[in-house]
C-alpha positions as CSV (number, residue, x, y, z in Angstrom):
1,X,12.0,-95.7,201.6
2,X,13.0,-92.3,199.9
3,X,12.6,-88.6,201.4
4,X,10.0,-86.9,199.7
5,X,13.1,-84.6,198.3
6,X,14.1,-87.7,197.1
7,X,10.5,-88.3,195.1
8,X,10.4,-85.1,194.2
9,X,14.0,-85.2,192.3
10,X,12.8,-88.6,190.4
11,X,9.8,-86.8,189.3
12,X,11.4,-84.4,188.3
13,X,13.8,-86.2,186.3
14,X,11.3,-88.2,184.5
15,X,9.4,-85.4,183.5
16,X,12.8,-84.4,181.5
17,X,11.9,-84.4,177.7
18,X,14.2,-86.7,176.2
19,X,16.4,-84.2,174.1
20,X,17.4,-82.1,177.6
21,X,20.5,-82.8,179.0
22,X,19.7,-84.4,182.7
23,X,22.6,-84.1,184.2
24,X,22.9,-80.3,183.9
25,X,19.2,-80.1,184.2
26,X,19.4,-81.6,187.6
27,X,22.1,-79.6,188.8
28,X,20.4,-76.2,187.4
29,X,17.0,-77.6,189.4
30,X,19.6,-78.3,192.8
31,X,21.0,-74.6,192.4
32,X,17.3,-72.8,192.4
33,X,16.4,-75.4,195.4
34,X,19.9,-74.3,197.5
35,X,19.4,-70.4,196.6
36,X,17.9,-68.7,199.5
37,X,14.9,-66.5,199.4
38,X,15.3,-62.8,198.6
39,X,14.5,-60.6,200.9
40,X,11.4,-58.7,200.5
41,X,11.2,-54.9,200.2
42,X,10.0,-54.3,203.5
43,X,12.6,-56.6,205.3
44,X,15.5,-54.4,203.4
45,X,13.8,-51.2,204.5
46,X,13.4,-52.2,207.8
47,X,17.0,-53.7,207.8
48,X,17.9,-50.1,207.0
49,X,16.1,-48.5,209.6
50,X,17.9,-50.7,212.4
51,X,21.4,-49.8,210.4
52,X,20.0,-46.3,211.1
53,X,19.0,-46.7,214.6
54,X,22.5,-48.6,215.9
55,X,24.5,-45.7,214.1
56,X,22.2,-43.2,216.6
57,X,23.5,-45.9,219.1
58,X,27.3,-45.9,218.0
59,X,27.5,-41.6,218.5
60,X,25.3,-41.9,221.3
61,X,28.0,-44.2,223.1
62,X,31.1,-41.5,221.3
63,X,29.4,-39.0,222.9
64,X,28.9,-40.5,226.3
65,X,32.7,-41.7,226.6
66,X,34.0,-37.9,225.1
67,X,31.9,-36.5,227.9
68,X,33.1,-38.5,230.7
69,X,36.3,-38.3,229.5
70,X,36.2,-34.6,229.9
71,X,34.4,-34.5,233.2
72,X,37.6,-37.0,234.1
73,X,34.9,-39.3,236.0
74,X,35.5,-42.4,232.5
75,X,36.8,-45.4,235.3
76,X,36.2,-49.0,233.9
77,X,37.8,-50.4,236.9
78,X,39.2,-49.3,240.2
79,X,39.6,-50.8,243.7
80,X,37.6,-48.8,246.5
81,X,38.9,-48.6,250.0
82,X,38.3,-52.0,251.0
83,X,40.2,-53.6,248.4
84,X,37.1,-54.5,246.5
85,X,36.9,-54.7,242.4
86,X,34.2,-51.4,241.7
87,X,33.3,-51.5,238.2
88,X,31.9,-48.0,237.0
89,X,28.6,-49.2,235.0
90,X,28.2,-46.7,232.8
91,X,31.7,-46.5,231.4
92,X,31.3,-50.0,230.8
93,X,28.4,-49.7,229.4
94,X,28.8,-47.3,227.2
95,X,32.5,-49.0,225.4
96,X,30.1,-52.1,225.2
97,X,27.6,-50.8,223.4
98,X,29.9,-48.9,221.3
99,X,31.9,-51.8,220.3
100,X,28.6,-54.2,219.8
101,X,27.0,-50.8,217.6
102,X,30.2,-51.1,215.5
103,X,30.1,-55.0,214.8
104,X,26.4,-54.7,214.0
105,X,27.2,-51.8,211.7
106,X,30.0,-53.6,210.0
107,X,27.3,-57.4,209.9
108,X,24.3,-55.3,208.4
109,X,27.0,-54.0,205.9
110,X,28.4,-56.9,204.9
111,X,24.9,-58.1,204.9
112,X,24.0,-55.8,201.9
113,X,27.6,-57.2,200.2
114,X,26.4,-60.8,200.7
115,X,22.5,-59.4,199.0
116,X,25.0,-59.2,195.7
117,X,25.8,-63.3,195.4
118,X,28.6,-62.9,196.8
119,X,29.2,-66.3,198.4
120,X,32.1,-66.3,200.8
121,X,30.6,-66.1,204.1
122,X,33.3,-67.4,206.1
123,X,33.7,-63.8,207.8
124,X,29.9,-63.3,207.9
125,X,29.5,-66.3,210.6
126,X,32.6,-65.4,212.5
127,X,31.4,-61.5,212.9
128,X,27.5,-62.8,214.2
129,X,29.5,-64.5,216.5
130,X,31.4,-61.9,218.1
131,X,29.0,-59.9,218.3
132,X,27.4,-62.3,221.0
133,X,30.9,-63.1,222.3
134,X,31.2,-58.9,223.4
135,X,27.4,-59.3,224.7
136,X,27.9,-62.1,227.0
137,X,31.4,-61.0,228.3
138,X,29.5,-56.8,229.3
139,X,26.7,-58.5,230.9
140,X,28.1,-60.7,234.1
């Protein structure tokens, strides 16, 4: 028993007039089944809002860590009196968000790249997945 991708491909097939080439006709059918959907107007605007917002983010965070550099209070880590591990939550913060801002910058960038077939998205998977990797290790 076939898939019903499978049905679908022999109909197509014997729908071919006989002067049409089936092999390339097949594999020009295959290539507009593999292509993925474009995007729709409102999913690239709003795409480019959040670009917008996460740069708001990024000189947020710049200005945060330039300020409590200044005041000399920026501590990521320091041991208080009783030998404990005292992490200051705001400096912490503030270098995680700024390094997660910057990855999503640089994925929504590379995003509009991709938008332009290009194909190679071997960098594309291993960026989404840092920027979950700098997520997880900021939150314990």
């Amino acid at each position: 028993m076939s898939s019903p991708d499978e049905q679908a491909l022999i109909e197509f097939v014997n729908t071919l007039p006989p002067t049409t080439n089936p092999y390339s006709a097949v594999a020009n059918h295959l290539i507009q089944l593999i292509e993925p959907p474009a995007i729709s107007k409102v999913g690239r605007w709003l795409e480019r809002v959040i670009l917008l917002l996460f740069v708001v983010i990024f000189i947020q965070c710049c200005c945060l860590i330039y300020t409590r550099i200044k005041a000399k209070i920026f501590r990521g880590f320091r041991f208080d009196e009783l030998g404990l591990l005292s992490i200051d939550v705001p400096s912490v913060c503030a270098v995680a968000y700024l390094i997660y801002s910057s990855l999503v910058i640089t994925d929504s960038i590379l995003d509009e790249i991709f938008a332009t077939d290009y194909r190679f998205e071997g960098g594309r998977i291993m960026l989404f997945g840092c920027k979950f990797i700098v997520i997880l290790n900021c939150s314990w």
